[in-house]
C-alpha positions as CSV (number, residue, x, y, z in Angstrom):
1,X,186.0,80.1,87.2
2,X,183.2,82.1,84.8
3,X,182.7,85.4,85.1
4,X,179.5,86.4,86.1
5,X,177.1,89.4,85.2
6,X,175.5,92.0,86.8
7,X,172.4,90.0,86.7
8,X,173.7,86.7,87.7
9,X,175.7,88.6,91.0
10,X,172.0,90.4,91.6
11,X,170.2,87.2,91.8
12,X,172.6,85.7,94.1
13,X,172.2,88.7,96.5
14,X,168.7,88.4,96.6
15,X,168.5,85.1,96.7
16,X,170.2,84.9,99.9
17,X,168.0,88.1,100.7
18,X,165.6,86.1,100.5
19,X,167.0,83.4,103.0
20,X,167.1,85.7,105.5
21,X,163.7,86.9,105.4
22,X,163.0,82.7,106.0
23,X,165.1,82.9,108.9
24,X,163.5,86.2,110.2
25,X,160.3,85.0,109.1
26,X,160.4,82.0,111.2
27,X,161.8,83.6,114.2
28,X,159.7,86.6,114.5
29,X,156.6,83.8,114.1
30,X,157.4,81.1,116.3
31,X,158.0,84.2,119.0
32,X,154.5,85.2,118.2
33,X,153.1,81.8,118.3
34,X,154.9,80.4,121.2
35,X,153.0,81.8,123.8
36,X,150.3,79.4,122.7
37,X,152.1,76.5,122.9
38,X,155.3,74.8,121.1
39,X,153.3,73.3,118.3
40,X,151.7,76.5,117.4
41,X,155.3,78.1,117.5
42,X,156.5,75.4,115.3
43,X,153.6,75.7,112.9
44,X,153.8,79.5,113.2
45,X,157.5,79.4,112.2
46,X,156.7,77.5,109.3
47,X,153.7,80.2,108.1
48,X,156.6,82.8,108.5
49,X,159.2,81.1,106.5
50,X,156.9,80.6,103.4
51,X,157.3,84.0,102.0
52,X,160.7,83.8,102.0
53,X,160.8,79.9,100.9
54,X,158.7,81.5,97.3
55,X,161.2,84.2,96.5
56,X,164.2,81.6,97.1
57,X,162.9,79.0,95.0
58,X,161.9,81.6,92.4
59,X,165.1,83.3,92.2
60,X,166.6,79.8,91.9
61,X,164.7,79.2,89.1
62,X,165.9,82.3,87.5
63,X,169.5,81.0,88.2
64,X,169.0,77.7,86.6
65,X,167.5,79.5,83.6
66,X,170.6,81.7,82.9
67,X,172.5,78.6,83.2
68,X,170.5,76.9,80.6
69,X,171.0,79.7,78.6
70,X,174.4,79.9,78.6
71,X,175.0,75.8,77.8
72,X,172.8,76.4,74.9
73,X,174.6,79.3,73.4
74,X,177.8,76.8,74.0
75,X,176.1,74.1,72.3
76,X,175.1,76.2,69.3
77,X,178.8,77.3,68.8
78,X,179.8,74.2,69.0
79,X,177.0,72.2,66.1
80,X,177.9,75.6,64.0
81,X,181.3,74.6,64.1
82,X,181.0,71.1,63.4
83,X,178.3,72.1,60.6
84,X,181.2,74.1,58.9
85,X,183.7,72.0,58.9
86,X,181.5,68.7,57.1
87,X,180.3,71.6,54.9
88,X,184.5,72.2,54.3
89,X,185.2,68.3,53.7
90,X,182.6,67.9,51.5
């Protein structure tokens, strides 16, 4: 298992931060909205869970990008090392 960063262990927290204000979101607006009806709780719940729905995908994104990151530093090392050794056996 790779260790993770500071960072990385950051993002994860609020990433899942961010899943609860979904879940709070959607609760606290379908119990606003119900009272109008179940479709207007179920819409409402949606409305409340979009915040939270843009800071998880954004954080996810972030997540993806550090990965990136790091398989491109591990595929750097790697064509450096095979650049050496056909400079070495020619």
């Amino acid at each position: 298992m790779k260790k993770r960063s500071a960072f990385e262990r950051l993002i994860s927290l609020l990433q899942g931060a961010s899943w609860a204000f979904v879940l709070i979101g959607a609760f606290s607006f379908f119990t606003v909205f119900y009272p109008f009806g179940l479709l207007s709780g179920i819409i409402g719940a949606f409305l409340g869970s979009l915040g939270g729905f843009f800071f998880v995908v954004v954080f996810e994104i972030a997540n993806i990008q550090i990965e990136k990151l790091e398989e491109t530093k591990k595929q750097t090392k790697l064509l450096e090392k095979l650049v050496d050794e056909k400079l070495l056996n020619n």
